[in-house]
N, C-alpha and C positions, 0 to 999 in steps of 0.2 A: 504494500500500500504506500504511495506517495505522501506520507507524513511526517512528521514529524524529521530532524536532522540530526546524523550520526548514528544512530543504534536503527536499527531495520527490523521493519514490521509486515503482518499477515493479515488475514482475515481469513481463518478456517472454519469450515463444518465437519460436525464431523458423522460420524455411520449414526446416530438416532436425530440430525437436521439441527443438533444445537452448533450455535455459533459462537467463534472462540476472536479474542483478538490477542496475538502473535509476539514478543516483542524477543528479536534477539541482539544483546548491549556488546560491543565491544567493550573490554576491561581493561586494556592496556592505552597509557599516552592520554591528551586530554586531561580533562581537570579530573580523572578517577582515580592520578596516582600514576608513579613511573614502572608498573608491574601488574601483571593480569591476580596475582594473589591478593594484593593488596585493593585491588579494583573489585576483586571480590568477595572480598570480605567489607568493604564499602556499600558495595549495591544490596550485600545479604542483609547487611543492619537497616537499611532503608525501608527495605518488600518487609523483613521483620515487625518494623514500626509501624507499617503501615496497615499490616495485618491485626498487630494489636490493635491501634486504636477502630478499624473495623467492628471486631471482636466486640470493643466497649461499649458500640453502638452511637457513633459518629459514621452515619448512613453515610455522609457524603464523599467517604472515603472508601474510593474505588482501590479493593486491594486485589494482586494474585491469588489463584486459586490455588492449592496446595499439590507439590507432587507427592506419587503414591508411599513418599515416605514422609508424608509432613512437613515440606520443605518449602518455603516462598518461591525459589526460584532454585535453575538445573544447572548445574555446567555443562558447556558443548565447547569440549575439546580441552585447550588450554584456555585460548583468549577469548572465550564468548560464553556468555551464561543465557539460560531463556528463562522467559518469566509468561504466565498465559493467565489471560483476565476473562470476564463475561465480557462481550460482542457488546456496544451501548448502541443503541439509533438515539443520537442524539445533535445539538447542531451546536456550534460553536461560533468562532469567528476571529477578527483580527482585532475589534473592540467589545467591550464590555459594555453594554445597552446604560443607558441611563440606573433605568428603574431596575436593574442587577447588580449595581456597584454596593448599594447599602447591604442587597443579601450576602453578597462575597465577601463583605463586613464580619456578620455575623458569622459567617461559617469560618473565617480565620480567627474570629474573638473564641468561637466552641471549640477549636485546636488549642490554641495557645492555650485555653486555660484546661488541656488534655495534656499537659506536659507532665505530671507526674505519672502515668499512663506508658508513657514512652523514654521514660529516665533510664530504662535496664537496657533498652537496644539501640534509642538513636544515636549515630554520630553523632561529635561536636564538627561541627561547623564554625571557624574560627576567622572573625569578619576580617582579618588580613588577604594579604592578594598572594593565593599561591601559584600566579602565573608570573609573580615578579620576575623570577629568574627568566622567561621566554620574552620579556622586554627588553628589559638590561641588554641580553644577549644579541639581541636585532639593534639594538641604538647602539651599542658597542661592533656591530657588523655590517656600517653603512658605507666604507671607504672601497667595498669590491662587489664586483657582478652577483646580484641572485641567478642564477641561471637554472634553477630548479626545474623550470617551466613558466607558463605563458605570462603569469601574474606574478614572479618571482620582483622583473625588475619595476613593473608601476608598482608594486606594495614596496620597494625600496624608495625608488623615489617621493611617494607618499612620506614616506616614514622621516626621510632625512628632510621635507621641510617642514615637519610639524614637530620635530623632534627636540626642540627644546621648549615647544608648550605642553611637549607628553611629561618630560624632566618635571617641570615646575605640575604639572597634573597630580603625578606619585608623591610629591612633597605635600600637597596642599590633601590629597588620599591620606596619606600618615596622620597630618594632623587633626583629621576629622574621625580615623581610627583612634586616634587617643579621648577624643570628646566622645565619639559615641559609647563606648565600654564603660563610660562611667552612669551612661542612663537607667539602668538597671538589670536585673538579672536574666539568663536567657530560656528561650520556652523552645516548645518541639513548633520545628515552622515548615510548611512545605518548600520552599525556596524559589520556586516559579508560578506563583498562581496569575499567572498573564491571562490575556483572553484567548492564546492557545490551549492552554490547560484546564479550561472549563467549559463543561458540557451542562446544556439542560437538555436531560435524558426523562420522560414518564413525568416531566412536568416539576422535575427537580432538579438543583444545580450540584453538580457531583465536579470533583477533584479527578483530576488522572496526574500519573507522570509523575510517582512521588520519590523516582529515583536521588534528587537531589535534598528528600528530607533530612532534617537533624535539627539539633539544639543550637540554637543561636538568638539573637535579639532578633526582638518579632517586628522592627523596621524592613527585616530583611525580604520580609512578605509585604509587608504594608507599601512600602515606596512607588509599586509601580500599579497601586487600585487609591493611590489615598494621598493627600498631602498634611501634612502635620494640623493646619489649622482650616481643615477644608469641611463640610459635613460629615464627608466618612472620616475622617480623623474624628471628630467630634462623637459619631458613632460609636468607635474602636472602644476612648473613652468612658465612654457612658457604661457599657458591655461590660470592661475589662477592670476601671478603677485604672487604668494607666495611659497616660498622654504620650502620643509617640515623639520622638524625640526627631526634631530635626535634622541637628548634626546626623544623627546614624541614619536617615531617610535619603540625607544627600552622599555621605558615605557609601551606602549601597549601590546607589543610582550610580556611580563612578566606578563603585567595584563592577557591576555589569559590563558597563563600559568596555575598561580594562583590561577585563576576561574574556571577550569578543575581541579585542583588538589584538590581543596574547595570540588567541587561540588560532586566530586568521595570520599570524604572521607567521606562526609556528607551521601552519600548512603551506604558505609561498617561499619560506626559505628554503623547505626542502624542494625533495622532487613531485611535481603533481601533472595532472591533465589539464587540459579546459574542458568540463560537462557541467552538468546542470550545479553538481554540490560545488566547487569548486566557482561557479559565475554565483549562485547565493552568498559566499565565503567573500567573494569580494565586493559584493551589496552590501555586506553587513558590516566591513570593516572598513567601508571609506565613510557608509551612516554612523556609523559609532565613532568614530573618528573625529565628523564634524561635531557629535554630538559633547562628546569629550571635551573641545575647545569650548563649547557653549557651557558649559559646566563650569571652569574656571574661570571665564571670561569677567 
């Protein structure tokens, strides 16, 4: 199925007509860790958590189905694990409708305050940038040819003229990592609840994609459905008894950033193709790019 980006998906039936949906994750490289072990022991705490709070009876977390030995998810091979859900007919989108923003409110105030629930298996999630090292290494790699393939050398030249407002970007990131950690303590957060990752399915709005959950400040979900002093932030509030925290709202919004801009450099410096993943990869890194500057500006 044409979805989703990086990990690859299905949509099976199987011999009595029920319908399955498919996902199999690469484990190695990418923000899962430099090792298919540790990417899977990563993705297991994730299906894990996610399965708990199913369990608890937060409907709208759509978990994996269990393999025949009680498992979230299967390994296949070394570097790929599968993971299989119920089938949703449900509709999504690229925005989140007006009158769905407060309920997506609600459904992340009923997680966050499901955080002792998922204390024994989530990650932490630690609001630093673990793709620093794939910037450094490209702004320190700009004086010779990317010659990887087709996007190697516009993503250099990219890089080398923005490349001292990315410098002063990670500075002014630091220092908004230092303010946000002081906002308070951290809850279980699904980490992308965008308007790709919400479906209304049967007339409810359900969660998918909770590869990227764990414990961290719950800005880290809010930032990209909310602004600190917007009605859903006022929402959040009312819900939670906790005001989101700016600094860590624009913290995130930059980590995003940076993690896309990482991750897209880390694919042109090497060797690649031109197809369709690869023409998104450079949509997404010259958008976040300009979005970046606007960030600091």
């Amino acid at each position: 199925m044409p979805v989703g980006f990086g990990d690859h998906h299905w949509e099976l039936t199987d011999s009595a007509g029920r319908r399955w949906f498919v996902t199999v994750a690469g484990l190695a490289g990418g923000w899962r860790g430099t090792g298919p072990a540790a990417g899977y022991a990563d993705l297991r705490a994730a299906m894990d958590t996610v399965v708990t709070l199913a369990a608890a009876g937060l409907e709208f977390a759509v978990a994996p189905v269990p393999t025949a030995g009680g498992q979230a998810l299967a390994p296949l091979g070394v570097e790929h694990a599968v993971t299989v859900f119920p089938y949703l007919d449900g509709s999504g989108g690229d925005e989140t409708p007006p009158p769905d923003r407060l309920a997506v409110i609600d459904l992340l105030a009923r997680l966050h305050q499901a955080t002792p629930l998922a204390r024994r298996t989530a990650p932490v999630r630690r609001p630093d940038l673990a793709t620093r090292p794939v910037l450094e290494a490209a702004l320190g790699d700009l004086s010779r040819p990317w010659n990887g393939g087709p996007y190697g050398e516009p993503a250099r030249r990219l890089l080398t003229r923005q490349a001292s407002r990315l410098v002063r970007a990670l500075a002014r990131f630091d220092e908004l990592v230092h303010q946000a950690v002081r906002s308070g303590p951290p809850v279980i957060t699904h980490g992308e609840p965008h308007p790709g990752n919400i479906l209304r399915a049967a007339g409810q709005l359900r969660l998918i994609d909770w590869d990227t959950a764990g414990l961290a400040l719950p800005e880290r979900d809010l930032w990209s459905v909310a602004d600190a002093d917007s009605p859903e932030g006022e929402r959040y509030a009312e819900l939670t008894g906790r005001r989101a925290s700016a600094a860590a709202m624009r913290m995130y919004r930059m980590r995003w950033s940076l993690d896309e801009i990482a991750l897209g450099l880390s694919d042109f410096r090497g060797p690649h193709e031109q197809n369709e993943d690869t023409e998104l990869t450079w949509t997404v890194l010259t958008e976040e790019t300009e979005n970046m500057l606007r960030l600091v500006s």
